[in-house]
C-alpha positions in Angstrom: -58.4 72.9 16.2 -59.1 76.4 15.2 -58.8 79.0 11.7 -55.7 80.6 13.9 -54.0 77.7 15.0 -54.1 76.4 11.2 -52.9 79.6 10.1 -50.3 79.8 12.3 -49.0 76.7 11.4 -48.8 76.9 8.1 -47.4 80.3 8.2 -44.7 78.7 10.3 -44.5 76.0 7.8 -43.9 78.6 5.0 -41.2 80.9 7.4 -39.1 77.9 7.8 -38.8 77.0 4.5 -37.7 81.0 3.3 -35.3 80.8 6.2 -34.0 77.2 4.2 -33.5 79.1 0.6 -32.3 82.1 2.9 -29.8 80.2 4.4 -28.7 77.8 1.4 -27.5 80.5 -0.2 -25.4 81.8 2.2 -22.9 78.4 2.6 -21.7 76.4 0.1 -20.4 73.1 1.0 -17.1 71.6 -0.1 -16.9 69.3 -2.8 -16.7 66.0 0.2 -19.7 67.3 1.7 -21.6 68.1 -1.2 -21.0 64.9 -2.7 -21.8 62.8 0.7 -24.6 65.0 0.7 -26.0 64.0 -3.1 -25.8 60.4 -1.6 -27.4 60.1 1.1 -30.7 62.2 -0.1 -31.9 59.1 -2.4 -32.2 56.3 -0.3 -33.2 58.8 2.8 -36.0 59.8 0.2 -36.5 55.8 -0.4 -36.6 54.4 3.0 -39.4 57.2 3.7 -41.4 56.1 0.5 -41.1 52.4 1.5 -42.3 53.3 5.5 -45.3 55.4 4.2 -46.2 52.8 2.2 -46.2 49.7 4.6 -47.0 51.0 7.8 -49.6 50.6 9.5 -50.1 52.8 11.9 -49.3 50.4 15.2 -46.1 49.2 14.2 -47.5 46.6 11.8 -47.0 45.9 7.9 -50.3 46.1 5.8 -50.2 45.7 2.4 -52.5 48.8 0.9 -53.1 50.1 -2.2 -50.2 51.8 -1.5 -48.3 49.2 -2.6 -49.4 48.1 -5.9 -49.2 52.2 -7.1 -46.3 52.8 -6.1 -44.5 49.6 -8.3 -46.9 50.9 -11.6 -45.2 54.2 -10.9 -41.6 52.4 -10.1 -42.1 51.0 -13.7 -43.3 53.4 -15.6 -40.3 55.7 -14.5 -37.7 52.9 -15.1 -39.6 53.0 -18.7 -39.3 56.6 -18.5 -42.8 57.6 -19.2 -43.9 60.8 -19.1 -45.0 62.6 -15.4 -48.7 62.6 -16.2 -48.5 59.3 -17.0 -47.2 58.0 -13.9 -49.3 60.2 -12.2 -52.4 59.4 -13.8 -52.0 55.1 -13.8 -50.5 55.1 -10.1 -53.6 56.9 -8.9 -55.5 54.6 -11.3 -53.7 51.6 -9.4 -54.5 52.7 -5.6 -58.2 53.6 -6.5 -59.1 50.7 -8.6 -57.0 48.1 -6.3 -59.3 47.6 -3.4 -61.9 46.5 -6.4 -59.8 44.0 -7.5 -59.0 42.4 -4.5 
C-alpha cells in the first residue's frame, strides 16, 4: 500500500465524518426517534465491544488478554474511578496477563 492511498483514505475518513456533524445539524429527530435512538446506541456499542474482544479471527472464541482488561475496566467504572485509572490498570491487565498465565 502506498503514502497516497493512505492519504486518501484517511482524508476520506475525515470528509465523512464533517459531512456527519454537517448533516446532524441540519435534522432533528422527533422525540420517538430520538429516544429509540438513545436506546439502541448502548448495547449496539456493547455487542461490538464483546465481538472485538472474543473473536478470533476464523469464526472462533479465544479468550485473550482482551478479556481479563476489559472486566478490570468494567469494574473500575461500575466503582466509578477516574478515566486514567481505568485506562492505566486495563492496559496494565492485557500487558501483564499473558505473564500470568
Amino acid at each position: 500500500m502506498s503514502w497516497w492511498s493512505v492519504l486518501a483514505l484517511c482524508a476520506c475518513a475525515y470528509a465523512l465524518k464533517y459531512a456527519g456533524v454537517v448533516l446532524a445539524e441540519r435534522t432533528s429527530p422527533d422525540g420517538a426517534a430520538r429516544g429509540s435512538l438513545e436506546l439502541i446506541v448502548v448495547p449496539v456499542i456493547a455487542a461490538l465491544v464483546v465481538v472485538q474482544t472474543l473473536d478470533g479471527g476464523d469464526g472462533e472464541i479465544v479468550l485473550s488478554p482482551r478479556l481479563p482488561a476489559l472486566i478490570v475496566a468494567a469494574v473500575l467504572i461500575w466503582r466509578k474511578a477516574p478515566i486514567i485509572v481505568i485506562v492505566l490498570a486495563a492496559g496494565g491487565t492485557a500487558a501483564g496477563w499473558p505473564h500470568v498465565t
